[in-house]
N, C-alpha and C positions, 0 to 999 in steps of 0.2 A: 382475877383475870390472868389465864396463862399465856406469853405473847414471845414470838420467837421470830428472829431476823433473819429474810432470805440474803445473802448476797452480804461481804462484808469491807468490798470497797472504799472510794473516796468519800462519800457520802454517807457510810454507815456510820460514824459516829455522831452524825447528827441524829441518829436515829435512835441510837443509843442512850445518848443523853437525853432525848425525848421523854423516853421510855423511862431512865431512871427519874426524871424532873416529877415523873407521873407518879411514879409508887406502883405503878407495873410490873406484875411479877415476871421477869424473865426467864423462862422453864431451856431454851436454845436457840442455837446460833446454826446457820449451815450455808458453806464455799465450798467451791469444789477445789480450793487453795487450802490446805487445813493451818498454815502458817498466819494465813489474813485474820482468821478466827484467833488465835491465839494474840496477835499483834494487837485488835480491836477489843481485847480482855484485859490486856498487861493496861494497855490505856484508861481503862476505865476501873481499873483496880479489880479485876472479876476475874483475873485467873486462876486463883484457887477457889474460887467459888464451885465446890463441887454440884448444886440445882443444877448448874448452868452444862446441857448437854451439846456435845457438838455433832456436826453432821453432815458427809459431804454429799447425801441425798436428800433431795427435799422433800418426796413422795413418803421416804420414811420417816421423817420428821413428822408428816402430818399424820401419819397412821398411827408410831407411838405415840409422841407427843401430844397429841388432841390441844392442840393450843386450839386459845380461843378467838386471840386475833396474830395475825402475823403480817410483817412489813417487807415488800421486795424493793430492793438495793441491788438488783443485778444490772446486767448490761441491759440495753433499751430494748432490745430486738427478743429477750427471753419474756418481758412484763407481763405482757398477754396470756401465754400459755400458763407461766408459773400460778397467775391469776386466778385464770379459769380453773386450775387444778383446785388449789384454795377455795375456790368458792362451791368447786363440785364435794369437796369436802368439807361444808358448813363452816368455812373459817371466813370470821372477816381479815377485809384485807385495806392495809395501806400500802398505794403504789406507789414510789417514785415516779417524778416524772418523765418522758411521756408517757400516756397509760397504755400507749400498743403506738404500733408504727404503720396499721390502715384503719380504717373506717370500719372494716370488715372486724378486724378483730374486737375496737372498741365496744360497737355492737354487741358483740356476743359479751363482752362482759356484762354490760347493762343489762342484756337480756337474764343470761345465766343470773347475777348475783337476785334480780327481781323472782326469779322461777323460786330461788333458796331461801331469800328475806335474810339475805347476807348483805352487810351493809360496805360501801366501796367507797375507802375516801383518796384524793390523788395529790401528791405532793407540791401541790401552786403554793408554797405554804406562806409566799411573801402576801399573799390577799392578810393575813395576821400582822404584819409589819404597822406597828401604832402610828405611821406617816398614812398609811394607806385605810387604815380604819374612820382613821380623822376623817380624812378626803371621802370614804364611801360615806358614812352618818353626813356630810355635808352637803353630796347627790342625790341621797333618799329624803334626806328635810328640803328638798328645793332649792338649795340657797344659791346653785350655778345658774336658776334660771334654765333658759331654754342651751343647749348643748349647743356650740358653733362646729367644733374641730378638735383634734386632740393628737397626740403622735407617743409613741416610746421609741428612745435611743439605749439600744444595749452597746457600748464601745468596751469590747474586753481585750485583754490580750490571750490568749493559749499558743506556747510555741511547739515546735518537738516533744521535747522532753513531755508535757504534757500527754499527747497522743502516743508516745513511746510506752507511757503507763500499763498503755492499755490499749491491745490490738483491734478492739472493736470499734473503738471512738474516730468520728469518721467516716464510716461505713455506712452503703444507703442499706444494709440488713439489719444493723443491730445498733444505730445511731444516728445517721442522717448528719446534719453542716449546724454552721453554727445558730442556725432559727433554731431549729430541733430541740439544740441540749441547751445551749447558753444562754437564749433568747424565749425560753417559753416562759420562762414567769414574767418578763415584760409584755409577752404578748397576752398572756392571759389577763393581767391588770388591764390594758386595752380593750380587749375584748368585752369584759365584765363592766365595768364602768362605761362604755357607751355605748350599751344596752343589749350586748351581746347576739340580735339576728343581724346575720349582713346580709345583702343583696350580691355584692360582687367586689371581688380582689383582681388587683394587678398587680405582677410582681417581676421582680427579679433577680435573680442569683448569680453570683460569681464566686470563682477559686482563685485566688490572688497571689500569695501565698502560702499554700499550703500543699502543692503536689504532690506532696506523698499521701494523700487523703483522696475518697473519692465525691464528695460531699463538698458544699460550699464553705467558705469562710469570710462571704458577706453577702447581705440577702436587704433588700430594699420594696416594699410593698406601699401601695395605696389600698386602700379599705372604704369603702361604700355600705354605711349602716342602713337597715328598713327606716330608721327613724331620723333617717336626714344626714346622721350625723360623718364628716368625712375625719378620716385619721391616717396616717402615714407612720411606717414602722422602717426602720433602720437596725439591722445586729449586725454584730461584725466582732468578731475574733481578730482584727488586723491592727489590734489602737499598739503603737510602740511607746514605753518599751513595759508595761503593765497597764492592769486595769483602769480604765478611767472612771466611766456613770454608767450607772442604770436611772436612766429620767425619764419621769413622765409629766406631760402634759396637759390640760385639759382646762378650754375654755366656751366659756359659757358668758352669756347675756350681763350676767349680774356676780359672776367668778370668773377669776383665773388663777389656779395652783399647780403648781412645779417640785412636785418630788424628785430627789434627787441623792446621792453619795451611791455606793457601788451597788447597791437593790433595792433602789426606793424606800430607803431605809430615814430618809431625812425629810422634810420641810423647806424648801427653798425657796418658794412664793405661799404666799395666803394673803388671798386680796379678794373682799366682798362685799358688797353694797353695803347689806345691813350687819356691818359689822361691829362685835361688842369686843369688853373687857379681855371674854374669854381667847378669844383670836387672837392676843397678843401674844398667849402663852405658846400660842402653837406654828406662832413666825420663827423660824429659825430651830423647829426641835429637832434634832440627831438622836436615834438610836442608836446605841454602841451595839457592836458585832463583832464577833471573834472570826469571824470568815464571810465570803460570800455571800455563805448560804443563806446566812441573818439567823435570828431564835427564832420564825416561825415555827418549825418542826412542833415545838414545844405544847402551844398552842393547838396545833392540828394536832396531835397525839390526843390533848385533854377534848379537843372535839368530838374524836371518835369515842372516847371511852364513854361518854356521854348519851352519844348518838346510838351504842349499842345497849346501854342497861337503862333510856330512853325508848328504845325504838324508833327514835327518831331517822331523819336524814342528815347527814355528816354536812356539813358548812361549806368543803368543796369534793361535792361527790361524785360521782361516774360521770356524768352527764356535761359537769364544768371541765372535766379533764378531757371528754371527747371536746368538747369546745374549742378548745386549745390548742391541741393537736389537729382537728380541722382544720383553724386557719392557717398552718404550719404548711399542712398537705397543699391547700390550697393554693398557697403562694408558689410552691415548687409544680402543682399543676401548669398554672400560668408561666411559669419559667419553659415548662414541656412544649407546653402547645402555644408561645409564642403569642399567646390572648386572655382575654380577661376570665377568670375563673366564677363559677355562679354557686350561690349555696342554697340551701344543702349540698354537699360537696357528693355526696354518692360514693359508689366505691373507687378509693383511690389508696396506693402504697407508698412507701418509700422506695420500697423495691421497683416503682414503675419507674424510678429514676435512671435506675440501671440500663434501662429501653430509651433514654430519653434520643 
């Protein structure tokens, strides 16, 4: 399988090591920084690897190169189009998250890659995080009982220097506030786990901190599920003087578990009626993590390879990443129009923010 990386940013060497962890043959690389390609090669020991071609078009990446899957690593506001290209070019694709910045474009992914039988997986990739695998097998065997409530707390820090990185970060074009980048994989865990239709959000946004940004840097929502269940969402890029949690919560009738360290990466409660032997071992488990991001990638990489010489559907694919990113939109609606947001969410941007 020939597999080649759009975008070689902050994020791409998760991608990287995905892909080597896989035995994925890596045929190219392409930034329109031809420096970042080289830098993300020295690191992973692949600079003199002559296979490995570089390219700071991607269009002609896909034409020569004919890979067969490729991953985009760009800014958030390019996802979509890079996507669609990719898909109108029979390539599968992994997207970083979020997988487009409206409704409208998600859309057309789901649609396009359905019309090609190109398959779309989107980088939620903490849903693989062994705290949160535990926790889903726990709510598909019943063991929470009937759902009461649930909330996630994303408490990060990013200061300057970070968004100095990198001039799009921030932006309602090409990034959106801290729900958007920071805070989608705890939203997404939310969302998934307490059954994913909602009725209706209430939300709100603020910039506290960070005025050199057009975008929020804390955002606070209520969440209204079809199936009863209420939840409450807090992100926030303002925690001093670094990161603190990513925690989730969720309680139920006959459960209550609390994941918890910087992405849901830990164990912090497991508490259950009918509880055995095995539940001891999984009071207090930590996953170790070399960053943030955690090893999911890894995981969702071996997903896709699967899901493609399977035929199958990818574990988190178009559809969960439009999820995602809906309720993101959604809350930043309800921030606009000062009232509760209803879903289906319809056509909504980021860029409607700039109107707001």
């Amino acid at each position: 399988m020939k597999y080649a990386l759009i975008g070689c940013g902050r994020i791409s060497t998760n991608h990287m090591t995905a892909a080597l962890k896989n035995n994925i043959n890596i045929v190219a690389l392409c930034d329109i920084v031809p420096e970042k390609m080289e830098k993300l090669l020295t690191k992973h020991d692949l600079r003199n690897n002559c296979g490995i071609k570089r390219y700071t078009d991607y269009i002609s990446l896909l034409k020569e190169m004919k890979p067969d899957l490729v991953s985009i690593a760009t800014e958030s506001g390019s996802h979509a189009r890079v996507a669609i290209d990719c898909i109108e070019n029979g390539v599968h694709v992994i997207i970083e998250k979020p997988m487009a910045m409206s409704i409208g474009d998600a859309d057309r992914i789901i649609e396009q890659a359905g019309k090609k039988n190109v398959k779309v997986s989107v980088c939620q990739q903490n849903r693989f995080n062994i705290a949160v695998q535990e926790t889903r097998k726990a709510l598909e065997t019943g063991r929470f009982g009937k759902l009461s409530h649930a909330s996630i707390h994303v408490r990060w820090n990013r200061n300057r220097d970070y968004y100095e990185q990198a001039k799009w970060r921030g932006t309602w074009k090409n990034d959106g506030g801290a729900l958007m980048n920071q805070c989608l994989h705890g939203i997404d865990l939310l969302r998934w786990m307490c059954g994913d239709e909602i009725d209706k959000v209430y939300g709100q946004t603020r910039q506290q901190f960070h005025d050199y940004l057009e975008a929020e840097d804390i955002g606070m929502a209520i969440v209204q599920f079809k199936n009863g269940v209420i939840a409450t969402i807090e992100g926030t890029t303002n925690v001093f003087p670094k990161n603190l949690e990513e925690t989730l919560y969720l309680f139920g009738e006959k459960g209550t578990v609390k994941l918890g360290g910087e992405s849901c990466n830990n164990i912090d409660i497991w508490e259950f009626a009918d509880a055995s032997e095995a539940d001891g071992k999984k009071k207090g488990l930590i996953e170790e993590t070399s960053n943030v991001y955690g090893n999911g990638h890894t995981g969702l990489f071996a997903d896709m390879v699967v899901a493609i010489n399977n035929d199958s559907q990818p574990y988190v694919d178009a559809r969960a990443g439009k999820r995602a990113m809906e309720l993101v939109l959604a809350i930043y609606k309800s921030q606009k129009e000062g009232r509760e947001a209803t879903l289906p969410l319809g056509e909504f941007s980021s860029l409607d923010m700039m109107r707001a």
